[in-house]
N, C-alpha and C positions, 0 to 999 in steps of 0.2 A: 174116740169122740167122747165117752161117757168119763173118761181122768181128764180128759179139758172142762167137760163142761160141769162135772162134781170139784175142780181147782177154785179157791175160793178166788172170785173176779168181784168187778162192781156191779156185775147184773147178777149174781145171783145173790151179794147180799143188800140191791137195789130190792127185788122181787122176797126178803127174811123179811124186810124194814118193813114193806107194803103188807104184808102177813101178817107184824108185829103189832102194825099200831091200825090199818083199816080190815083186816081179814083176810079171809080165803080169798073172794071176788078180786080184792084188787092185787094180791102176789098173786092170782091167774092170769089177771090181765096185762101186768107188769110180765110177767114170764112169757105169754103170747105176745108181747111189744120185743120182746129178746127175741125169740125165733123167728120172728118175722124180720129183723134185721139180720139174722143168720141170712135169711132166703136172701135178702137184699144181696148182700154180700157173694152169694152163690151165684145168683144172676148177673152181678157185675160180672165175677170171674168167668161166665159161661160167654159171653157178649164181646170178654177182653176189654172191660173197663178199668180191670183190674189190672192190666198188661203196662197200660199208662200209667198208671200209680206208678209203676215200679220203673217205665223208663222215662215220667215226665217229673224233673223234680222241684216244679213249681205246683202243681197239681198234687204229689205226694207232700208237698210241704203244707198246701192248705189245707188237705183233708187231715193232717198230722195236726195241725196247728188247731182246728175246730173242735176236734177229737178232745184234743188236751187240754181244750180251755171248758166246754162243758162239761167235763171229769171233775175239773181243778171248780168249776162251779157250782157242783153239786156237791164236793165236799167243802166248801166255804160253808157253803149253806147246811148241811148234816152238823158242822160244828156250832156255828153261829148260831143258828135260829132253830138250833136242837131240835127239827121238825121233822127228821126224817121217820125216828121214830117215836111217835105222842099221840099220847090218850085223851087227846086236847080236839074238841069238836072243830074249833077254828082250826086247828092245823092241818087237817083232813082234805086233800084233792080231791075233787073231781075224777070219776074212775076213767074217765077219754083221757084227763092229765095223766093219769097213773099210767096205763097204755101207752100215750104217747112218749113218756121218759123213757120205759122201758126201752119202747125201739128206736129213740134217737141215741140212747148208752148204747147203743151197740150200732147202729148205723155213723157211728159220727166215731165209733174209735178205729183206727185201722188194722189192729191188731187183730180180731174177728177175720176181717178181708188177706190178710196176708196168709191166714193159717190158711184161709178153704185155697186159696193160690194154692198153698204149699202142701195141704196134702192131700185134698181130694181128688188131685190129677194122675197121683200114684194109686188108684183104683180102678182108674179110666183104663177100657181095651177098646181098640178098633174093630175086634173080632167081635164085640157083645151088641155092636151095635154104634146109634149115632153117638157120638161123644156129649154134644149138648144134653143129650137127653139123660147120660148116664151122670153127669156134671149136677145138673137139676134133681136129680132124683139123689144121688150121695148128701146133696144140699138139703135137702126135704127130712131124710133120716136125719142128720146131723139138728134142723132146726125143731125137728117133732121131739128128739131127747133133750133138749134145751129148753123147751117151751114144757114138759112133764116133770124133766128130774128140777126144775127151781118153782113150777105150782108144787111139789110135795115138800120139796124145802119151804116154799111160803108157807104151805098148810100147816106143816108142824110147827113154825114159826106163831102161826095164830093160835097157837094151845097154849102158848107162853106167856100171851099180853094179860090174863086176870093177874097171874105170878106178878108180871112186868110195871103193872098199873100201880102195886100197892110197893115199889123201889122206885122211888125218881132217881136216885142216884147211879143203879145200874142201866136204868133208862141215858140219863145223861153221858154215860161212861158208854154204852153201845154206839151212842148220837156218833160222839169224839172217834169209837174206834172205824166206826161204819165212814166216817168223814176223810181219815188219815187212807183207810183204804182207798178210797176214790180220788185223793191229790197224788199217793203212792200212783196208780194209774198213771192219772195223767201225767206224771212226769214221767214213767215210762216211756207212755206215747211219745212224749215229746225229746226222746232217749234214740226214738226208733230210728236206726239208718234204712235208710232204699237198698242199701248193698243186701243189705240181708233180706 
Protein backbone atom coordinates (compact mmCIF):
# COMPACT_ATOMS: atom_id res chain seq x y z
CA UNK A 1 0.00 0.00 0.00
CA UNK A 2 2.64 2.56 0.99
CA UNK A 3 4.63 2.22 -3.12
CA UNK A 4 0.86 2.73 -4.49
CA UNK A 5 0.13 5.38 -2.65
CA UNK A 6 3.98 7.20 -2.41
CA UNK A 7 3.65 6.38 -6.83
CA UNK A 8 3.23 9.87 -8.12
CA UNK A 9 -0.97 9.77 -9.10
CA UNK A 10 -3.16 12.81 -9.48
CA UNK A 11 -4.25 12.72 -5.80
CA UNK A 12 -1.24 13.14 -4.43
CA UNK A 13 0.05 15.79 -6.76
CA UNK A 14 -3.80 17.19 -6.50
CA UNK A 15 -3.18 17.40 -2.37
CA UNK A 16 1.35 19.15 -3.38
CA UNK A 17 -0.76 21.71 -5.61
CA UNK A 18 -3.26 22.42 -2.52
CA UNK A 19 -0.09 22.57 -0.22
CA UNK A 20 1.70 24.76 -2.76
CA UNK A 21 -0.52 27.49 -3.42
CA UNK A 22 -3.42 27.42 -0.19
CA UNK A 23 -1.25 25.50 2.65
CA UNK A 24 -1.20 22.95 5.07
CA UNK A 25 -5.18 23.03 5.87
CA UNK A 26 -6.16 22.44 2.52
CA UNK A 27 -3.37 19.50 1.25
CA UNK A 28 -5.09 18.02 4.69
CA UNK A 29 -8.22 18.38 3.45
CA UNK A 30 -7.42 17.48 -0.14
CA UNK A 31 -5.66 14.22 1.24
CA UNK A 32 -8.59 13.39 3.69
CA UNK A 33 -10.96 13.87 0.36
CA UNK A 34 -8.53 10.95 -1.05
CA UNK A 35 -8.81 8.47 1.73
CA UNK A 36 -12.13 8.81 2.10
CA UNK A 37 -12.76 7.77 -1.55
CA UNK A 38 -10.12 5.02 -0.72
CA UNK A 39 -12.98 3.95 1.88
CA UNK A 40 -15.60 4.65 -0.83
CA UNK A 41 -14.03 2.12 -2.93
CA UNK A 42 -13.46 -0.39 -0.06
CA UNK A 43 -17.12 -0.39 0.72
CA UNK A 44 -17.99 -0.83 -2.81
CA UNK A 45 -15.81 -3.92 -2.90
CA UNK A 46 -17.02 -5.16 0.45
CA UNK A 47 -20.93 -4.93 -0.67
CA UNK A 48 -19.86 -6.29 -4.29
CA UNK A 49 -20.54 -3.10 -6.11
CA UNK A 50 -17.41 -3.55 -7.35
CA UNK A 51 -18.26 -7.10 -8.65
CA UNK A 52 -20.64 -5.34 -11.25
CA UNK A 53 -18.10 -3.02 -12.36
CA UNK A 54 -16.20 -5.92 -13.50
CA UNK A 55 -19.18 -8.08 -15.02
CA UNK A 56 -21.60 -5.16 -16.11
CA UNK A 57 -19.91 -3.44 -18.97
CA UNK A 58 -22.10 -0.53 -19.34
CA UNK A 59 -21.89 0.37 -15.59
CA UNK A 60 -17.92 -0.19 -15.93
CA UNK A 61 -17.95 1.88 -18.97
CA UNK A 62 -19.72 4.84 -17.10
CA UNK A 63 -17.77 4.94 -14.17
CA UNK A 64 -14.58 4.59 -16.73
CA UNK A 65 -16.00 7.34 -18.70
CA UNK A 66 -16.78 10.00 -15.62
CA UNK A 67 -13.45 9.00 -14.13
CA UNK A 68 -11.82 10.12 -17.31
CA UNK A 69 -13.42 13.01 -18.15
CA UNK A 70 -13.00 14.85 -14.54
CA UNK A 71 -9.21 13.76 -14.86
CA UNK A 72 -8.95 15.18 -18.35
CA UNK A 73 -10.93 18.23 -16.67
CA UNK A 74 -8.95 19.09 -14.12
CA UNK A 75 -6.01 19.01 -16.13
CA UNK A 76 -7.52 21.45 -18.85
CA UNK A 77 -7.94 23.49 -16.23
CA UNK A 78 -4.18 23.05 -14.25
CA UNK A 79 -3.03 24.02 -17.74
CA UNK A 80 -5.34 26.66 -18.86
CA UNK A 81 -6.23 28.75 -16.06
CA UNK A 82 -2.87 27.92 -14.40
CA UNK A 83 -4.83 27.91 -11.02
CA UNK A 84 -3.91 24.83 -9.66
CA UNK A 85 -1.15 26.08 -8.27
CA UNK A 86 -1.27 30.30 -7.45
CA UNK A 87 -0.52 32.76 -5.19
CA UNK A 88 -3.31 34.71 -6.57
CA UNK A 89 -6.06 35.44 -3.77
CA UNK A 90 -8.86 34.99 -6.48
CA UNK A 91 -7.70 31.65 -7.35
CA UNK A 92 -7.97 30.19 -3.88
CA UNK A 93 -11.10 27.45 -3.29
CA UNK A 94 -12.97 27.28 -0.82
CA UNK A 95 -11.50 24.40 1.68
CA UNK A 96 -15.32 22.15 1.40
CA UNK A 97 -14.08 22.71 -2.76
CA UNK A 98 -10.64 21.54 -1.94
CA UNK A 99 -12.04 18.49 0.18
CA UNK A 100 -14.54 17.68 -2.12
CA UNK A 101 -12.00 17.50 -5.44
CA UNK A 102 -9.88 15.55 -3.35
CA UNK A 103 -12.59 12.76 -2.96
CA UNK A 104 -14.32 13.02 -6.17
CA UNK A 105 -10.26 12.17 -7.91
CA UNK A 106 -10.45 9.37 -6.44
CA UNK A 107 -14.07 8.39 -6.12
CA UNK A 108 -14.81 8.87 -9.88
CA UNK A 109 -11.50 7.17 -11.13
CA UNK A 110 -11.77 3.43 -11.22
CA UNK A 111 -8.46 2.67 -10.99
CA UNK A 112 -8.39 3.23 -6.84
CA UNK A 113 -11.60 0.45 -6.95
CA UNK A 114 -10.06 -2.09 -9.11
CA UNK A 115 -6.71 -2.17 -7.01
CA UNK A 116 -8.71 -2.68 -3.48
CA UNK A 117 -10.85 -5.60 -5.83
CA UNK A 118 -7.44 -6.88 -6.54
CA UNK A 119 -5.54 -6.98 -3.74
CA UNK A 120 -7.16 -6.52 -0.61
CA UNK A 121 -8.98 -9.96 -1.06
CA UNK A 122 -5.50 -11.66 -0.95
CA UNK A 123 -5.37 -10.73 2.77
CA UNK A 124 -8.74 -11.86 3.59
CA UNK A 125 -9.03 -15.53 5.71
CA UNK A 126 -12.15 -17.03 6.79
CA UNK A 127 -10.27 -18.32 9.80
CA UNK A 128 -9.78 -14.49 11.20
CA UNK A 129 -12.96 -13.87 11.10
CA UNK A 130 -16.08 -12.01 9.09
CA UNK A 131 -14.62 -11.34 5.74
CA UNK A 132 -16.58 -7.99 5.55
CA UNK A 133 -15.10 -6.83 8.49
CA UNK A 134 -11.57 -7.95 7.54
CA UNK A 135 -12.31 -6.13 3.88
CA UNK A 136 -13.35 -2.83 5.75
CA UNK A 137 -10.64 -2.74 8.02
CA UNK A 138 -7.70 -3.56 5.19
CA UNK A 139 -9.63 -0.61 3.57
CA UNK A 140 -9.33 1.77 6.58
CA UNK A 141 -5.30 1.07 6.89
CA UNK A 142 -5.01 1.54 3.19
CA UNK A 143 -7.16 5.01 3.26
CA UNK A 144 -5.51 6.27 6.89
CA UNK A 145 -1.77 5.88 4.70
CA UNK A 146 -3.24 7.81 1.86
CA UNK A 147 -4.89 10.47 3.80
CA UNK A 148 -1.04 10.87 6.02
CA UNK A 149 1.68 10.00 3.55
CA UNK A 150 -0.14 13.07 0.85
CA UNK A 151 -0.95 15.60 4.23
CA UNK A 152 3.08 15.22 4.65
CA UNK A 153 3.64 15.59 0.91
CA UNK A 154 1.13 18.71 1.08
CA UNK A 155 2.85 19.92 4.13
CA UNK A 156 6.28 19.86 2.66
CA UNK A 157 4.83 21.14 -0.35
CA UNK A 158 3.66 24.41 1.74
CA UNK A 159 7.40 25.17 2.71
CA UNK A 160 8.02 25.77 -1.05
CA UNK A 161 5.23 28.34 -2.00
CA UNK A 162 7.50 31.71 -0.41
CA UNK A 163 10.38 29.96 -2.87
CA UNK A 164 7.49 29.35 -5.44
CA UNK A 165 5.84 32.99 -5.13
CA UNK A 166 8.92 34.94 -6.17
CA UNK A 167 9.14 32.18 -9.90
CA UNK A 168 5.99 32.50 -11.83
CA UNK A 169 7.74 30.79 -14.31
CA UNK A 170 8.28 27.48 -12.47
CA UNK A 171 4.88 28.22 -10.95
CA UNK A 172 3.62 28.12 -14.61
CA UNK A 173 5.84 25.01 -15.60
CA UNK A 174 4.45 22.87 -12.30
CA UNK A 175 0.59 24.43 -13.46
CA UNK A 176 1.54 22.52 -17.24
CA UNK A 177 3.26 19.57 -15.58
CA UNK A 178 0.69 18.88 -12.61
CA UNK A 179 -2.07 19.30 -15.89
CA UNK A 180 -0.28 16.72 -18.35
CA UNK A 181 -0.19 14.43 -15.33
CA UNK A 182 -4.00 14.46 -14.75
CA UNK A 183 -4.92 14.13 -18.82
CA UNK A 184 -1.85 11.24 -18.57
CA UNK A 185 -4.66 9.79 -16.00
CA UNK A 186 -7.37 10.10 -17.49
CA UNK A 187 -6.44 8.55 -20.65
CA UNK A 188 -5.30 5.81 -18.72
CA UNK A 189 -8.77 5.42 -17.30
CA UNK A 190 -10.14 5.58 -20.31
CA UNK A 191 -7.24 2.69 -21.58
CA UNK A 192 -8.77 0.55 -18.73
CA UNK A 193 -10.21 -2.79 -20.04
CA UNK A 194 -12.93 -4.83 -17.59
CA UNK A 195 -10.84 -7.97 -18.54
CA UNK A 196 -8.21 -6.90 -16.38
Amino acid sequence: VLVVVIAPGPDNILAMGRGLSQGRAAAALSSVGAGLGIMFHTVAATLGLALALQTSPLAFWAVKAAGAAYLLWLGYKAIWSRSLISFSPTDQQPLWRVFLTGLLSNVLNPKPGLFVVAFIPQFVSVNRGPVHVQMLAYGAIFAVVTAVIFTVLGCFSAQLSGWLARRPKVVAAANVGAGLTFIAAGVSVLALDRRR
